[in-house]
C-alpha positions in Angstrom: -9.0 20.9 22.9 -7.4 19.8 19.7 -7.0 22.7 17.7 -7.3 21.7 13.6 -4.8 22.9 12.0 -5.0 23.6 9.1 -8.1 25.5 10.6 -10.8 26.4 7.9 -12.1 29.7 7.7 -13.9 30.6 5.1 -16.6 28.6 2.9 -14.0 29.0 -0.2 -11.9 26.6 2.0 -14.2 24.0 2.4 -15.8 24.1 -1.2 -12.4 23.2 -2.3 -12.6 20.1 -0.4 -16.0 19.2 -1.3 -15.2 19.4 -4.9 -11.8 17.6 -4.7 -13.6 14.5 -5.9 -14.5 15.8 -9.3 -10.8 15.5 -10.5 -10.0 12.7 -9.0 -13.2 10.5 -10.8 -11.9 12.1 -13.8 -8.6 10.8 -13.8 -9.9 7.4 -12.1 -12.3 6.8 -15.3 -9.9 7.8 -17.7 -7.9 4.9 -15.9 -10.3 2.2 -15.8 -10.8 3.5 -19.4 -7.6 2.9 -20.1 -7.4 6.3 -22.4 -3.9 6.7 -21.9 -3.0 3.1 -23.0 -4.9 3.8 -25.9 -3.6 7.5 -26.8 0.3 6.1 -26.8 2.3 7.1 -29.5 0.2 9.1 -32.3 -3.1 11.1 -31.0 -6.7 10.5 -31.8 -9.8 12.1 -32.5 -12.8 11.6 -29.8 -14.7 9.5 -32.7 -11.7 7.4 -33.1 -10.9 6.6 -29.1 -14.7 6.4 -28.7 -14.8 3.4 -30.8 -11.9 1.4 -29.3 -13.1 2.0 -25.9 -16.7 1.5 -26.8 -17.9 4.4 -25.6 -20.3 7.2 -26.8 -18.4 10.1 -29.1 -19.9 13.1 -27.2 -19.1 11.8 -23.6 -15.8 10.6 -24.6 -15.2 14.0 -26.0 -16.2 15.6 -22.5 -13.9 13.6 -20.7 -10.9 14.0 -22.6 -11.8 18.1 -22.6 -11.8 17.8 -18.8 -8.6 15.5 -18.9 -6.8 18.2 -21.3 -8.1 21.1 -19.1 -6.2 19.6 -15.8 -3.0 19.1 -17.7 -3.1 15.6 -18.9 -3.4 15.8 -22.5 -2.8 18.0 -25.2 -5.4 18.8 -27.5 -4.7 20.3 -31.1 -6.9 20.6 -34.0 -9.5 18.2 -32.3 -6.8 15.5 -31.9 -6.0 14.4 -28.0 -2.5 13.2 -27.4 -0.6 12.1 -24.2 1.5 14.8 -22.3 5.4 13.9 -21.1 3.9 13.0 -17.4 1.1 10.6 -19.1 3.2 8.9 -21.2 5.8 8.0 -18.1 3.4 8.0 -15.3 0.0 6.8 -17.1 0.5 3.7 -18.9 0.1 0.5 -18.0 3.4 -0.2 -19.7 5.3 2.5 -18.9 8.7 2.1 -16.2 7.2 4.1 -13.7 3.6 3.5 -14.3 1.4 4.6 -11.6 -0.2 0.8 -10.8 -1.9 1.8 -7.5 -4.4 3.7 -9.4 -6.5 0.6 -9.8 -6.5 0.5 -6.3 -7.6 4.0 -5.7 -10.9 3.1 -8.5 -11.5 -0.1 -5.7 -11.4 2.2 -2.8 -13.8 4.8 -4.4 -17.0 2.2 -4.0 -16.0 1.3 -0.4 -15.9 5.3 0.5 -19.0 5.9 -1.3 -20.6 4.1 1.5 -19.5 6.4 4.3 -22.8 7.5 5.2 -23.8 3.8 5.6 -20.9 2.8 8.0 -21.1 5.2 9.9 -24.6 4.2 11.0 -23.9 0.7 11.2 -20.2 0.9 13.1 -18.6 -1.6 10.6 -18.2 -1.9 6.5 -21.4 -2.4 4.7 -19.1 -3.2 1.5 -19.2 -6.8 1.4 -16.6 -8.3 -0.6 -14.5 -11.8 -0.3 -11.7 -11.8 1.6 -8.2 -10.7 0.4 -7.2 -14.5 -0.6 -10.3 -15.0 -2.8 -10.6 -11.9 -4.3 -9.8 -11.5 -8.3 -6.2 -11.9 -9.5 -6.4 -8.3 -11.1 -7.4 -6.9 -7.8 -4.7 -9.2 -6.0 -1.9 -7.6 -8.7 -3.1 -4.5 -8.2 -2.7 -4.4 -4.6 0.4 -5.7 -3.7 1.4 -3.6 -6.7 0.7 -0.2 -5.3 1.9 -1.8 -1.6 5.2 -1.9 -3.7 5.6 0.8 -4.5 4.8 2.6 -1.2 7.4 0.1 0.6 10.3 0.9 -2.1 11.5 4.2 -0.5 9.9 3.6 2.8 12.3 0.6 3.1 15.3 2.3 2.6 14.5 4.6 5.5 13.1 1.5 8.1 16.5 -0.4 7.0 18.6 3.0 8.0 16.8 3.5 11.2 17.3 -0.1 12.4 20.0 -1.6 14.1 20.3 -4.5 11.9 24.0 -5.5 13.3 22.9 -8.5 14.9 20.3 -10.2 12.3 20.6 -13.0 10.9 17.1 -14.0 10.2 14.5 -12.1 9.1 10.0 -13.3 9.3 8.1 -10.3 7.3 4.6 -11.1 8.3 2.3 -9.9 5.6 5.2 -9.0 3.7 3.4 -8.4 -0.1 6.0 -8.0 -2.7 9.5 -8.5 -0.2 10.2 -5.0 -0.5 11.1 -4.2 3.1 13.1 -7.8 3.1 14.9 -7.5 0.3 16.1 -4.0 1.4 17.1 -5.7 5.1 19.3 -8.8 3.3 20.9 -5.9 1.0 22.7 -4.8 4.3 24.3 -7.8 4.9 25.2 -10.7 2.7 24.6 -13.2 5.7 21.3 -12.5 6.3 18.2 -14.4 5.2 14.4 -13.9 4.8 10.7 -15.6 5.0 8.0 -13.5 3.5 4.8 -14.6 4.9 1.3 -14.4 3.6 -1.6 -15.6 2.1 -1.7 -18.5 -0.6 -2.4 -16.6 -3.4 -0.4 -13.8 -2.2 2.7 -15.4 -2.4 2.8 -16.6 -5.9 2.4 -13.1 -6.4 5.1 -11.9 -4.5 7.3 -14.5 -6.1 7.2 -12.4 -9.4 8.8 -9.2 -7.4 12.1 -11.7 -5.5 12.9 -13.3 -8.6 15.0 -11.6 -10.9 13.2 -11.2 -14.6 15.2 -12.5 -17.6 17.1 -9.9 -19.7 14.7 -9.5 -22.6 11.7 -9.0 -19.9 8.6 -7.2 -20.9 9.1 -3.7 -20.4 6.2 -2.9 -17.5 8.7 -5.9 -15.4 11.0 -2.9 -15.3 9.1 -1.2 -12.7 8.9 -4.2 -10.2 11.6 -3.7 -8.0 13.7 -6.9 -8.1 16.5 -8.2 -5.7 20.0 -6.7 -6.3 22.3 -9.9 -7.5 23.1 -12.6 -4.5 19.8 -12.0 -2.3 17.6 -14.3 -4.1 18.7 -17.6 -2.9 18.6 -16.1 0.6 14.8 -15.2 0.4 12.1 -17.2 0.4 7.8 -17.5 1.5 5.7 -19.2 3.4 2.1 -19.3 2.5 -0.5 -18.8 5.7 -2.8 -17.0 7.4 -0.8 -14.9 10.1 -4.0 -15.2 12.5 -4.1 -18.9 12.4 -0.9 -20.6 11.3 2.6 -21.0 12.9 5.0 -18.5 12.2 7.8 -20.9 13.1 10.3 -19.8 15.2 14.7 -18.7 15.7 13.8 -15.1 14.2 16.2 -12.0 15.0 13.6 -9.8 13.8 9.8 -10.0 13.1 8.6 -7.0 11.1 5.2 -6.5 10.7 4.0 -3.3 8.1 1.0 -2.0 7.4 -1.4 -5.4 8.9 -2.4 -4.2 12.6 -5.0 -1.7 11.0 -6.7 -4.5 8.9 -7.6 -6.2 12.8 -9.3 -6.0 15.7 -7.4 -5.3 19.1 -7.9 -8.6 20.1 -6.3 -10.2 16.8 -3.6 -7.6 17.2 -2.8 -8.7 21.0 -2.9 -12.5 18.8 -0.5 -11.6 15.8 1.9 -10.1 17.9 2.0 -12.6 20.6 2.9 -15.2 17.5 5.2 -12.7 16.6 6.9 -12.4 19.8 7.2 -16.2 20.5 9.0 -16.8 16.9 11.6 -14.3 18.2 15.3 -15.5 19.7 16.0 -14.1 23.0 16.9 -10.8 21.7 15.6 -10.6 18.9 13.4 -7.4 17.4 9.5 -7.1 16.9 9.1 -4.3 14.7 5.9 -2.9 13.5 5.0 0.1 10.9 1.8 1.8 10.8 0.0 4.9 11.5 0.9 5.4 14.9 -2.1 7.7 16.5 -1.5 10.1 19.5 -4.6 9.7 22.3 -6.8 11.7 21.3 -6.6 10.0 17.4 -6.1 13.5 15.7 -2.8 13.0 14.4 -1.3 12.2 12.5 -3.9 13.1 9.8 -3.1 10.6 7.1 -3.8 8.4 10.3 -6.8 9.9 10.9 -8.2 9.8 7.4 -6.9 6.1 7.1 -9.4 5.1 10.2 -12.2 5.8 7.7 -10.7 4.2 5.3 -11.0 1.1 7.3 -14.2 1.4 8.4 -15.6 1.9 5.0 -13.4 -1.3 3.5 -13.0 -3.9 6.9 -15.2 -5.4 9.3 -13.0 -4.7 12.1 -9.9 -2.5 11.3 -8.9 0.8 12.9 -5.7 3.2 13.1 -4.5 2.8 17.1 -2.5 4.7 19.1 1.0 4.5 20.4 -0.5 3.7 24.0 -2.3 0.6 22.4 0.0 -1.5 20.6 2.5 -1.0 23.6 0.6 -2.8 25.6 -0.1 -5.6 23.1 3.5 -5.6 22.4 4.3 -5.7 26.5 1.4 -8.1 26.9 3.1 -10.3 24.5 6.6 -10.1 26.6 8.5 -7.2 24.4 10.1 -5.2 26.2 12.5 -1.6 25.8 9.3 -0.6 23.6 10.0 2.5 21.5 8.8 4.7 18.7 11.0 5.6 15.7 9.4 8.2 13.4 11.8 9.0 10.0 12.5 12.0 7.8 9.7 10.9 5.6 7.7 10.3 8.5 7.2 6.3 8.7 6.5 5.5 12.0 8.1 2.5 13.8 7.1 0.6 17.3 9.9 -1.2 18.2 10.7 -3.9 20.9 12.9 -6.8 22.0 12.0 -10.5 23.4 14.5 -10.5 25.9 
């Protein structure tokens, strides 16, 4: 028996949960609103932000209680004005804006169809794939995959032995982040990021260094350090159907096995494998389950997210992809799991 932990035991517990949602729709509205872009610098009245936003006074009003009342804006003599964390955190041209939010709004109509998945065993959201989807929704993604690789690279990079790459294929590699953290280790070593067509133009924008007078949300893409450029490039494809090439030292592959079936899985990582040197390293990052699919819980709760937003995705478990991995003719299979708790499969071609 798997014991939950943490356990609930009282209803207080669970109401909490249950309710959860009521803050985050909140902030997600005030988002797509863009209420914080609009309350930069001097405050406003709810009549005054109603009218830029196009909104109705008395509802605007409501919302911008609510967002004062979780600690998001101040509120003084009936005038609402960003707080410190807003102003750096909130908008959309802000250093450290918080881009993934957009994201979060997107993934709020897939999980509203729980229920319906559930019943069916698959996504009932149908939307076009990834490559043909909106450029907003493109940005927006590989945006908030950004900046969930920045830190998570420097701790894949530290728990790799990365003495004897040269060459490095990230498949599905969105912005470069983990690359561009692997060639900052060693000035001989070069990178292919590869994924879809209209990924990679946007992935371009985060390898290639801005001018100096850059607009100032470009200061919150993480760019190559000086002398890796030249030394990274991409490759437009479809890892399921195109050639990966091949005379790889390491093939890392993060956060793409849950978006497939385990038979596309036992495919991308056979390509994988055969683009590999004798040698050479076939790495892959994801939520790595135990068997009974408990834990880890993010893990857990990411299943459902792909089976509310993908028609075949899952989380699987360390016990899978080791035999997709052997299968494929990688060998001295092992897990890694970091301080921060990114979790690493790791093999050689040998």
């Amino acid at each position: 028996m798997t014991k939950p932990e943490p356990e609930i035991t009282n209803p207080s517990q669970l109401l909490e949960m249950v309710n959860a949602f009521r803050k985050s729709r909140i902030i997600l509205s005030a988002h797509e609103l863009q209420v914080f872009d609009h309350l930069r610098g001097k405050g406003k009245r709810s009549n005054e932000l109603a009218q830029l936003l196009g909104t109705k006074t008395k509802a605007t009003d409501r919302l911008l209680n609510a967002l004062t009342a979780i600690g998001l804006l101040y509120k003084e003599s009936e005038v609402f004005t960003n707080t410190p964390f807003s102003s750096q955190f909130l908008v959309s041209d802000a250093p450290d804006f918080l881009s993934g939010l957009s994201l979060t709004n997107h993934t709020w109509k897939t999980w509203s169809t729980l229920t319906d998945a559930v019943k069916a065993g698959t996504s009932v959201y149908f939307e076009d794939p990834i490559n043909e989807r909106p450029e907003e929704w493109q940005n927006a993604f590989i945006a908030a995959m950004h900046r969930r690789a920045g830190p998570q690279a420097i701790e894949v990079a530290n728990a790799l032995d990365l003495s004897h790459t040269e060459r490095v294929l990230d498949v599905g590699g969105g912005s470069g982040a983990f690359t561009m953290e692997f060639l900052s280790r060693n000035q001989e070593m070069t990178g292919v990021v590869f994924d879809l067509p209209n990924i990679v133009g946007i992935t371009e924008k985060f390898i290639t260094p801005p001018p100096t007078a850059s607009p100032k949300r470009e200061r919150s893409i993480r760019h190559p350090a000086s002398g890796i450029r030249h030394r990274l490039t991409v490759k437009a494809g479809d890892y399921l159907k195109d050639d990966f090439g091949s005379g790889y030292d390491l093939v890392f592959m993060s956060a793409i096995i849950h978006i497939n079936s385990p038979e596309e899985n036992r495919l991308l990582i056979r390509k994988g494998s055969e683009a590999l040197n004798t040698g050479g390293q076939l790495v892959i990052l994801d939520h790595i389950m135990n068997e009974d699919r408990t834990e880890p819980e993010v893990g857990a709760i990411f299943a459902i997210n792909m089976l509310v937003g993908t028609k075949h995705g899952d989380t699987y478990t360390e016990t899978e992809i080791l035999s997709w991995m052997q299968d494929a003719g990688i060998h001295d299979v092992y897990l890694i799991t970091t301080p921060g708790g990114v979790q690493l499969m790791v093999g050689k071609q040998v």
